[in-house]
C-alpha positions as a Markdown table, in Angstrom:
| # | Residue | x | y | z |
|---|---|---|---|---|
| 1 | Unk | -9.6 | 20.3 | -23.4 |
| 2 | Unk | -8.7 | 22.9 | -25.5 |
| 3 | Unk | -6.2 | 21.7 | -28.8 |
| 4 | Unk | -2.6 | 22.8 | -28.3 |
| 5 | Unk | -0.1 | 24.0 | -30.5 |
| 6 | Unk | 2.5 | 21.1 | -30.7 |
| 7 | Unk | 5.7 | 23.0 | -29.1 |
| 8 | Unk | 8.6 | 22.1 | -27.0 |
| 9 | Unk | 6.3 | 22.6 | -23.6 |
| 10 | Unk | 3.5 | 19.6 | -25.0 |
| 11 | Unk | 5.4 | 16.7 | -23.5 |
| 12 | Unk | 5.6 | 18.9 | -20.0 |
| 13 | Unk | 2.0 | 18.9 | -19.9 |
| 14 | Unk | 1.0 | 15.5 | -20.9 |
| 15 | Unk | 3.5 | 14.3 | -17.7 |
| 16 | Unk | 2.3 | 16.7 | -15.4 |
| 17 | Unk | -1.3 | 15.0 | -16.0 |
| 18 | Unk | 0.1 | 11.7 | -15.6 |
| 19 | Unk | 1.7 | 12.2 | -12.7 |
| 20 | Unk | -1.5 | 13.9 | -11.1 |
| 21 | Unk | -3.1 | 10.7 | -12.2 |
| 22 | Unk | -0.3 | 8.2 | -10.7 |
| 23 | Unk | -0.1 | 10.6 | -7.4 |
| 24 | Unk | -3.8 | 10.2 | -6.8 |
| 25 | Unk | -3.3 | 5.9 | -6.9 |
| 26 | Unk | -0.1 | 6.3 | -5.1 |
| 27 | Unk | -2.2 | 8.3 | -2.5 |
| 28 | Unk | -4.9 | 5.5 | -2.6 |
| 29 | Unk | -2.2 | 2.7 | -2.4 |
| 30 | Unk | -0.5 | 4.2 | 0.8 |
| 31 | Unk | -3.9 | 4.9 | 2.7 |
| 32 | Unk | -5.2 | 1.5 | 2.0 |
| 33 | Unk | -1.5 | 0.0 | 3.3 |
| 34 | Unk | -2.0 | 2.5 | 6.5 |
| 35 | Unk | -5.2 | 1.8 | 7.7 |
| 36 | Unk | -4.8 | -2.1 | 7.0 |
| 37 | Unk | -2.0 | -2.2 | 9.4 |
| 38 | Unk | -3.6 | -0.5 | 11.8 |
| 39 | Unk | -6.6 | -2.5 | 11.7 |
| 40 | Unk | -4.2 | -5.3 | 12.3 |
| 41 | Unk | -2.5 | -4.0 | 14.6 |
| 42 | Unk | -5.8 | -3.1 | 16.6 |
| 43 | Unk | -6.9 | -6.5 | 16.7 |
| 44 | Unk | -3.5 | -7.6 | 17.5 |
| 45 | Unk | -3.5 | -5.5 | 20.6 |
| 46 | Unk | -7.4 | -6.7 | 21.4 |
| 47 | Unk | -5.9 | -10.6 | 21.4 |
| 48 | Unk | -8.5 | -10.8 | 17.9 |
| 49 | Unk | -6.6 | -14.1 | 16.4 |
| 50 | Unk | -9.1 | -14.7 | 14.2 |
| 51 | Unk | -9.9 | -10.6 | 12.8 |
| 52 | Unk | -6.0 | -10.7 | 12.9 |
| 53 | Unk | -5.3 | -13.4 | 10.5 |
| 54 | Unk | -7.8 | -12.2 | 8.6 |
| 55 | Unk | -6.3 | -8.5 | 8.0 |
| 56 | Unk | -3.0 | -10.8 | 7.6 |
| 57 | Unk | -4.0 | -12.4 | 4.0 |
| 58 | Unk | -5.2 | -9.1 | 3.4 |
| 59 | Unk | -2.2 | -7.0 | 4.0 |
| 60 | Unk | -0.2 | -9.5 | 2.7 |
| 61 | Unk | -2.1 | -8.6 | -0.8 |
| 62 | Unk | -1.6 | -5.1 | -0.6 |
| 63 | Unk | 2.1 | -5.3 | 0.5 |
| 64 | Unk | 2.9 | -7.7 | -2.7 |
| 65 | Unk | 0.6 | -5.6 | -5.0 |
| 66 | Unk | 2.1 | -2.4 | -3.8 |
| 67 | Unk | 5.7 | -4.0 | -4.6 |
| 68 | Unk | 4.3 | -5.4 | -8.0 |
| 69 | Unk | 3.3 | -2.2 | -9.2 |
| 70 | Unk | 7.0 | -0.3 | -8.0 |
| 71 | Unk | 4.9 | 1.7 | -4.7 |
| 72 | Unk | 7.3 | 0.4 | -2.8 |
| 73 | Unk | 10.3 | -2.1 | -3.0 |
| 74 | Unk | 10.1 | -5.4 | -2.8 |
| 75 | Unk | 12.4 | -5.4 | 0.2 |
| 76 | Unk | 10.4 | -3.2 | 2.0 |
| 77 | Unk | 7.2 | -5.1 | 1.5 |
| 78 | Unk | 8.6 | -8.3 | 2.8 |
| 79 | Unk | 10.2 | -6.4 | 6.0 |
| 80 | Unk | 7.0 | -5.2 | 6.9 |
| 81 | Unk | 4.7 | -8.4 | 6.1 |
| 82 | Unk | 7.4 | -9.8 | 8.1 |
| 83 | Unk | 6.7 | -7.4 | 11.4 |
| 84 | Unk | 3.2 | -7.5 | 11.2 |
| 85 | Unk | 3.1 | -11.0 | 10.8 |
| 86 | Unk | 5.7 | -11.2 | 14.0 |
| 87 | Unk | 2.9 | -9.7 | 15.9 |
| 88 | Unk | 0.2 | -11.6 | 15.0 |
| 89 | Unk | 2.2 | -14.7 | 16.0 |
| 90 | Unk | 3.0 | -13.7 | 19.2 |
| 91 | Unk | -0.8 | -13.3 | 20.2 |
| 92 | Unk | -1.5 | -16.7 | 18.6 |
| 93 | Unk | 0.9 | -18.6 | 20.4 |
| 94 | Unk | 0.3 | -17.3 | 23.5 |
């Protein structure tokens, strides 16, 4: 990178590379939160107890992780480790 004159503009650019940075994890954090819960949901809906308690723990990690690190609230995470974890109930119990 070239050297830049220090000006009024410097601190525009330095955040508009950190939030390139922080919108390419946030993009990585929401995909892997996506396609977890519709594994889990997949092998929900294929009666899969065991695959489904499996992706459970594992959600359950990227839910918390994703509220850690401010992704999402922590309200949100627990509303939807609570639906999933609704689902995967209902296939154990029956």
């Amino acid at each position: 990178m070239a050297k830049l004159k220090t000006g009024r503009h410097t601190s525009a650019l330095k955040e508009n590379r950190k939030s390139a940075r922080r919108r390419v994890r946030n993009l990585a954090v929401k995909n892997s939160l996506k396609t977890t819960r519709k594994e889990l949901l997949k092998a929900v809906a294929a009666k899969d107890s065991a695959k489904a308690r499996e992706l459970l723990t594992s959600f359950y990690a990227l839910a918390d992780k994703a509220a850690k690190t401010g992704f999402i609230h922590a309200n949100k995470a627990a509303r939807i480790k609570s639906s999933v974890a609704r689902r995967v109930a209902g296939i154990t119990a029956a």
